[in-house]
N, CA, C and O of each residue as an XYZ file, in Angstrom:
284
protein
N     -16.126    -82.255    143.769
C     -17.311    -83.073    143.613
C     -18.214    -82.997    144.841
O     -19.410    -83.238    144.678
N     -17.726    -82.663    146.141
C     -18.681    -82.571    146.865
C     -18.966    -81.036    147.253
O     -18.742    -80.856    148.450
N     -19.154    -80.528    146.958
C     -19.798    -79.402    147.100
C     -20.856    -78.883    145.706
O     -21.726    -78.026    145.865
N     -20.600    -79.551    144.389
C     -22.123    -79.517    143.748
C     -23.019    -80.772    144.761
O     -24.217    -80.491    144.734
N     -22.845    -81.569    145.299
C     -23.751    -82.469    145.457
C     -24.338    -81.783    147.311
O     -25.401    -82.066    147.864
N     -23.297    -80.935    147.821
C     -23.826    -80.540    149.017
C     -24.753    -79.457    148.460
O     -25.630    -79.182    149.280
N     -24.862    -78.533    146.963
C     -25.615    -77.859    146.941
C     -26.917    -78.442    146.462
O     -27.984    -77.939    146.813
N     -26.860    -79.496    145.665
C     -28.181    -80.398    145.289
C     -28.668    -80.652    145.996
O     -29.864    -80.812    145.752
N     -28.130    -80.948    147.678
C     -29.160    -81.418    148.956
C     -29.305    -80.263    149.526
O     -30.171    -80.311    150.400
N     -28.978    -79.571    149.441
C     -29.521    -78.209    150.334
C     -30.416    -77.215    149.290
O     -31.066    -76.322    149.834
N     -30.463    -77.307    148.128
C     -31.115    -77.067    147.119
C     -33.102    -78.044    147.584
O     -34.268    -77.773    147.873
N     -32.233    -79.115    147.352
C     -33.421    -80.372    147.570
C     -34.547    -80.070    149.084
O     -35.734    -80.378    149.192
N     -33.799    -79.492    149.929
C     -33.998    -79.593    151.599
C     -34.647    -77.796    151.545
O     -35.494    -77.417    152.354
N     -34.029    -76.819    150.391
C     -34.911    -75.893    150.228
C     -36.398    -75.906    150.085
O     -37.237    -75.345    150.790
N     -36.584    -76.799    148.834
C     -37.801    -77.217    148.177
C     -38.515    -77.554    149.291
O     -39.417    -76.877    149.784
N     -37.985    -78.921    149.801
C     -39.058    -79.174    151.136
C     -39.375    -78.660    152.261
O     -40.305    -79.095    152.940
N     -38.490    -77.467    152.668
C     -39.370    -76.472    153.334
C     -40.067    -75.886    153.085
O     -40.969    -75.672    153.894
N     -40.070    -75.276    151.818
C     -40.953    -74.378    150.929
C     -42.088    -75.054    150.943
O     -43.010    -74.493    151.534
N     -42.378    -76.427    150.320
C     -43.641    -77.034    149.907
C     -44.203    -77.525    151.358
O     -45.104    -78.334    151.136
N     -44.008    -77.338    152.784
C     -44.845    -78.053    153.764
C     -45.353    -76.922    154.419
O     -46.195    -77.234    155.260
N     -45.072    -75.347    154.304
C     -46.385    -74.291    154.373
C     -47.403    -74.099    153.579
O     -48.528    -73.627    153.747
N     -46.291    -74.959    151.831
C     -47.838    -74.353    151.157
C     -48.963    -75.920    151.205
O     -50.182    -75.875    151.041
N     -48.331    -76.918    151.411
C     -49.425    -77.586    152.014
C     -50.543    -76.989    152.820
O     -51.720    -76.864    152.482
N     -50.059    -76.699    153.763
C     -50.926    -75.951    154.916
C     -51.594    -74.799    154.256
O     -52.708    -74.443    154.640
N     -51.075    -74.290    153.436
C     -51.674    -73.080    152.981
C     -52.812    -73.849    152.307
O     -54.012    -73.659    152.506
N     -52.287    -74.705    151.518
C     -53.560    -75.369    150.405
C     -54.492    -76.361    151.400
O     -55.570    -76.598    150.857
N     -54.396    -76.792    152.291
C     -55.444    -77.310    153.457
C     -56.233    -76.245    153.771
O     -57.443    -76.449    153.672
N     -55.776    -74.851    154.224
C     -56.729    -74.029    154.758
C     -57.218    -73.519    153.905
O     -58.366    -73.222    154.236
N     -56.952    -73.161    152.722
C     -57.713    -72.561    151.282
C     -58.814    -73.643    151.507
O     -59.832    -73.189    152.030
N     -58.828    -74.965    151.227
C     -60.294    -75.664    151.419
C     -61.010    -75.923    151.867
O     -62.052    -76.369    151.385
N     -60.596    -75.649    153.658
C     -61.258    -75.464    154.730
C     -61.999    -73.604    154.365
O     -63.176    -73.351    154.623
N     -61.422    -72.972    154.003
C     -62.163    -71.559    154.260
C     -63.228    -71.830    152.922
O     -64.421    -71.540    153.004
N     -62.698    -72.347    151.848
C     -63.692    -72.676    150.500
C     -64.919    -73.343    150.871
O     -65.888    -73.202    150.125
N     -65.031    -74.130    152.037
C     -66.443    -74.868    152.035
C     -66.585    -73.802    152.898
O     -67.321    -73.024    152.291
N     -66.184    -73.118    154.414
C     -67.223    -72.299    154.498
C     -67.684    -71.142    154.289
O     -68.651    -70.642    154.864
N     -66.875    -70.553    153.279
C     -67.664    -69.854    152.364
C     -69.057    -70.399    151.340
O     -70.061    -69.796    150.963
N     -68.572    -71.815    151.115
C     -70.085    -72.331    150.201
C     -71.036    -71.967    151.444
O     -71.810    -71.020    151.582
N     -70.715    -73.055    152.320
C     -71.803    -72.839    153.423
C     -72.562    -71.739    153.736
O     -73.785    -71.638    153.839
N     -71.341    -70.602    153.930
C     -71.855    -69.499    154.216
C     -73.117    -68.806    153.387
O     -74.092    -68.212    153.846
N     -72.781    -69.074    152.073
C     -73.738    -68.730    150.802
C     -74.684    -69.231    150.681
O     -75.667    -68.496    150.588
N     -74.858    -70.450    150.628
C     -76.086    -71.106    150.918
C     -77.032    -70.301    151.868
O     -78.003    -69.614    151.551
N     -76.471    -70.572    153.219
C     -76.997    -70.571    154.010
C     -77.740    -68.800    153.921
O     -78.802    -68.548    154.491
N     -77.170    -68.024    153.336
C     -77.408    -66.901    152.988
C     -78.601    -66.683    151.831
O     -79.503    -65.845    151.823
N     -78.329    -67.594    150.985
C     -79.493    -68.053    150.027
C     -80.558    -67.889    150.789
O     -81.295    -66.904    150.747
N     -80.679    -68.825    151.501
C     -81.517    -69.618    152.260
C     -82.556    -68.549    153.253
O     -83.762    -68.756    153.391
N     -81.922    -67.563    153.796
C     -82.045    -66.410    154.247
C     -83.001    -65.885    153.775
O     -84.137    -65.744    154.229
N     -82.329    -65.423    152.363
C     -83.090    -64.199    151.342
C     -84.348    -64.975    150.925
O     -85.266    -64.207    150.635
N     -84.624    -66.145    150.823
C     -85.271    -66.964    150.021
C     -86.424    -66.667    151.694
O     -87.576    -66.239    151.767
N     -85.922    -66.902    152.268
C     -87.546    -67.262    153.279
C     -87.766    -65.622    154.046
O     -88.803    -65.382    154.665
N     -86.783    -64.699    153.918
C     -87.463    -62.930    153.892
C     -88.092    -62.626    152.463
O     -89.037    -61.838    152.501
N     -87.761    -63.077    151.296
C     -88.691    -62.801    150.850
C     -89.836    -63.640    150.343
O     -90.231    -63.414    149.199
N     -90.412    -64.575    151.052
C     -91.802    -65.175    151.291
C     -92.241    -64.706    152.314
O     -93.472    -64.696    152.297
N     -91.549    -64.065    153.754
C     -92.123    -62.935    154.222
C     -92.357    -61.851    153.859
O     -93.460    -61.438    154.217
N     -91.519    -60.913    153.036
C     -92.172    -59.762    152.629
C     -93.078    -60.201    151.613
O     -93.942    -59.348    151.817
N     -93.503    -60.839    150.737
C     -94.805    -60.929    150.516
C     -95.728    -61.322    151.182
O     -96.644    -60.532    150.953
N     -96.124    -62.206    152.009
C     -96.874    -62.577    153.234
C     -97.280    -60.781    153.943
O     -98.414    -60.472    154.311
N     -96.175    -59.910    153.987
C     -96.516    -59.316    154.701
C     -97.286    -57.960    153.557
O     -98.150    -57.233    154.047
N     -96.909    -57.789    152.250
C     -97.242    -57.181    151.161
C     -99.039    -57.617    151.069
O     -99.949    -56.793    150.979
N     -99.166    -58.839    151.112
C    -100.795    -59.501    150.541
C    -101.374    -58.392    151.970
O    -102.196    -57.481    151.873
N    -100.398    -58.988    153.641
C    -101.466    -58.342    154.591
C    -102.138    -56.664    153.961
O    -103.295    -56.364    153.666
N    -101.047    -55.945    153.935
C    -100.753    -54.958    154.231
C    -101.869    -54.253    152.890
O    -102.750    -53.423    153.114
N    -101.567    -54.786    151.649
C    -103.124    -54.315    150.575
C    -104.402    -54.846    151.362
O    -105.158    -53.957    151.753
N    -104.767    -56.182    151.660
C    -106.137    -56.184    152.210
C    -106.193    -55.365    153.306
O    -107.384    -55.324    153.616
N    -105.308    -54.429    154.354
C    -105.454    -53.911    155.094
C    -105.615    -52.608    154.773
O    -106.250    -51.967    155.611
N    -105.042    -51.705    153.325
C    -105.296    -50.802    152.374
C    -106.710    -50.585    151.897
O    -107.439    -49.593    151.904
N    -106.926    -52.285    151.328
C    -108.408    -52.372    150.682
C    -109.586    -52.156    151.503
O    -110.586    -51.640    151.004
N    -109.551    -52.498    152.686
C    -110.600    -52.706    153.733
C    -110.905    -50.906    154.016
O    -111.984    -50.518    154.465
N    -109.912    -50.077    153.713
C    -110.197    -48.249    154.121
C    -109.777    -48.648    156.000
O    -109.538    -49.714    156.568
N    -109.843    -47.330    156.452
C    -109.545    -46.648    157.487
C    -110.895    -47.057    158.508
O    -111.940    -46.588    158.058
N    -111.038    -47.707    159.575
C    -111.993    -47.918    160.192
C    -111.929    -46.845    161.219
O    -110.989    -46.929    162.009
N    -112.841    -45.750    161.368
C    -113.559    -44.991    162.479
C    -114.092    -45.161    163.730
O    -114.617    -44.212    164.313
């Protein structure tokens, strides 16, 4: 009788080593998950205001087309 019950606690004492890396594992999965959002955004955010510069710089660049070659 005591040796199924020494394997149920060392069975039991398996489990809870096992599950307090993947804690940690599952803490840092959500720490890297927001900054990846972040990262994206912020990347959004990027593309979104180069391209209101490249048009800004598209409008210059035809009236500077339209105007011809000054001599």
């Amino acid at each position: 009788m005591l040796w199924p019950m020494i394997a149920i606690a060392l069975g039991f004492l398996g489990l809870v080593v096992l599950a307090v890396p993947a804690v940690r594992v599952f803490t840092e999965v959500r720490r890297l998950s927001r900054q990846v959002a972040d990262a994206s955004l912020r990347i959004g955010q990027a593309a979104g205001d180069l391209e209101a510069a490249a048009t800004g710089l598209a409008r210059s660049g035809e009236a500077l087309g339209q105007a011809g070659p000054q001599a």
